[in-house]
N, C-alpha and C positions, 0 to 999 in steps of 0.2 A: 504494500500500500504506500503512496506516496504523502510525503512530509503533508502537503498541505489538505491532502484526503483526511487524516488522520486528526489535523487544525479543528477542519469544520462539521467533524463527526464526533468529537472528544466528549464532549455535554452529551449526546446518547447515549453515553454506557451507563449515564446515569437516569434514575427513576423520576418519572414525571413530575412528583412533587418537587424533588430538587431540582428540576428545571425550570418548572412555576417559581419557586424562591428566586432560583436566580433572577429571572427574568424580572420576579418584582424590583428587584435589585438594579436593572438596566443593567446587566450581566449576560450578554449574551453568546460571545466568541472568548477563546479559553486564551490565556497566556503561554507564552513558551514556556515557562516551567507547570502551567499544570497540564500541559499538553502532553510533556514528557514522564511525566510521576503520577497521574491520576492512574493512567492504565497497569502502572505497576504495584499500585498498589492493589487494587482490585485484585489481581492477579495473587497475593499477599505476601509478596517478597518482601523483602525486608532491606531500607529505602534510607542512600543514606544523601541529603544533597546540600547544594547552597544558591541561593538565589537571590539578589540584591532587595533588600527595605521597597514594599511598594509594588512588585511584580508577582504579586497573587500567589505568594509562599503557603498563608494558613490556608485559602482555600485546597490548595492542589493537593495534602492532605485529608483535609477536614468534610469535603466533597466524597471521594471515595471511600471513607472509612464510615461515615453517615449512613450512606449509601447501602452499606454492606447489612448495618444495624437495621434500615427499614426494612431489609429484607428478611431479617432472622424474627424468628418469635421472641417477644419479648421478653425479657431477663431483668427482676427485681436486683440488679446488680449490677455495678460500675463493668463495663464493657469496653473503654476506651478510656485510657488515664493520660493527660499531657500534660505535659511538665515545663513550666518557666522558670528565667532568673529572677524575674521581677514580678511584683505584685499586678504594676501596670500593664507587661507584655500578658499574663495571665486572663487581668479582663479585660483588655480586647478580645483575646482567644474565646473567651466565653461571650464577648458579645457576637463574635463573627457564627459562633454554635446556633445561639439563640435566632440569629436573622435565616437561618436555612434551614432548621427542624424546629419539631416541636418534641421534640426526644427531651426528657430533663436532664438538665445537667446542672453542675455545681459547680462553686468557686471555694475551691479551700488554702487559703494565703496565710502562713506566719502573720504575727499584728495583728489581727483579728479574732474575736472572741470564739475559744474550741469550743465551746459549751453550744453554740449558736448552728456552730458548723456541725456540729454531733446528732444536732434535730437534724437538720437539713439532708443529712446521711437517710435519716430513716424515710424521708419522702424518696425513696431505694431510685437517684439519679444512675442515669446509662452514661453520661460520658462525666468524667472529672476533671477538672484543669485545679492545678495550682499550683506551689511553689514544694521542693522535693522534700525540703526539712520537716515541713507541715504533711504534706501525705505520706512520709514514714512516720511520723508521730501517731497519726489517727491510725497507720495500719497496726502499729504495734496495740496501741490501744483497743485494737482488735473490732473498730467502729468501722473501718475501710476495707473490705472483701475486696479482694482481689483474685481470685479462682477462678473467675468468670471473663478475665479480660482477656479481649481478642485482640487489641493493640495499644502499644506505647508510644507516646509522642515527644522525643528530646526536642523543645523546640529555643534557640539560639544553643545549639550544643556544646557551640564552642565555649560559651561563658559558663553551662553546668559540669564542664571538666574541668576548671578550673580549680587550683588548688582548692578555696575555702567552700566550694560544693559538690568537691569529687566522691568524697564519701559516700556522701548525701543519694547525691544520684547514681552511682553503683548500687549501694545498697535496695532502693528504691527498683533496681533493675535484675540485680539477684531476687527477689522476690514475685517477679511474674510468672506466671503460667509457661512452661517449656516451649508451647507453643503460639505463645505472643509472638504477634506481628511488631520489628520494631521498626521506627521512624525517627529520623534523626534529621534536623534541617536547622542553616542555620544563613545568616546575608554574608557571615564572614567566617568561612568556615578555614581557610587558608593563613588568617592574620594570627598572631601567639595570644 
């Protein structure tokens, strides 16, 4: 199939509903990077990229892994956990969730009250965003089921290897399901 065959069919692998969102969205033709990463993720390899601030990074994710969720029966249990450095990159992440399903999902960030986040657990969200120190804390606390998850999302990778949250997010990564799908993407995945 030819590169630009493949441009203006990309949005069909996906389900109607998520084509309605987009489209509410004035989203209609796919980017160069979700052009090249939707399809493999679908596929569910395991996806590692970099793509500059602004050229439809969370969607080329966040589209196909959605995607997979509408398709599956539903699961009172986190099924897609993403992971940020920042509080701020996290709720984007969760706003960009919110604009293309209606799947619940959660926001669980360090700084903010666990007690609050611990309710919010039991409204049993499908997809989870938040920072790695905070969803290993709740998984140890044994509030964050994670048995159930078909994919992980390192999103800026490069800053969650960094020294002061390598642990962090190792650990958070030693604990998925064997066969989590993982996702790793970041704008500067090349810089130290």
């Amino acid at each position: 199939m030819k590169n630009n065959q493949i441009e203006t069919n990309i949005f069909s692998l996906l389900s109607d509903e998520i084509n309605q969102k987009l489209s509410s969205l004035n989203i209609t033709t796919p980017t160069k990077v979700q052009t090249e990463i939707i399809p493999q993720i679908l596929e569910g390899k395991n996806v590692i990229f970099q793509s500059e601030t602004g050229t439809g990074k969370t969607f080329a994710y966040l589209l196909p892994l959605i995607n997979k969720l509408e398709k599956k029966e539903d699961t009172p249990s986190p099924q897609i956990i993403i992971i940020a450095p920042t509080f701020e990159l996290a709720s984007q992440i969760n706003s960009a969730v919110k604009s293309i399903t209606a799947k619940k999902s959660s926001l669980l960030i360090g700084g903010a009250p666990i007690k609050r986040q611990i309710e919010v657990l039991k409204e049993k969200p499908q997809i989870v965003i938040g920072t790695a120190a905070r969803l290993n804390e709740l998984i140890r606390l044994k509030k964050l089921k994670v048995d159930k998850v078909i994919a992980i999302i390192f999103d800026e990778t490069d800053r969650l290897v960094k020294k002061e949250l390598y642990d962090e997010t190792n650990e958070i990564k030693s604990l998925m399901p064997q066969n989590c799908q993982i996702i790793a993407c970041s704008a500067t995945l090349n810089n130290p």
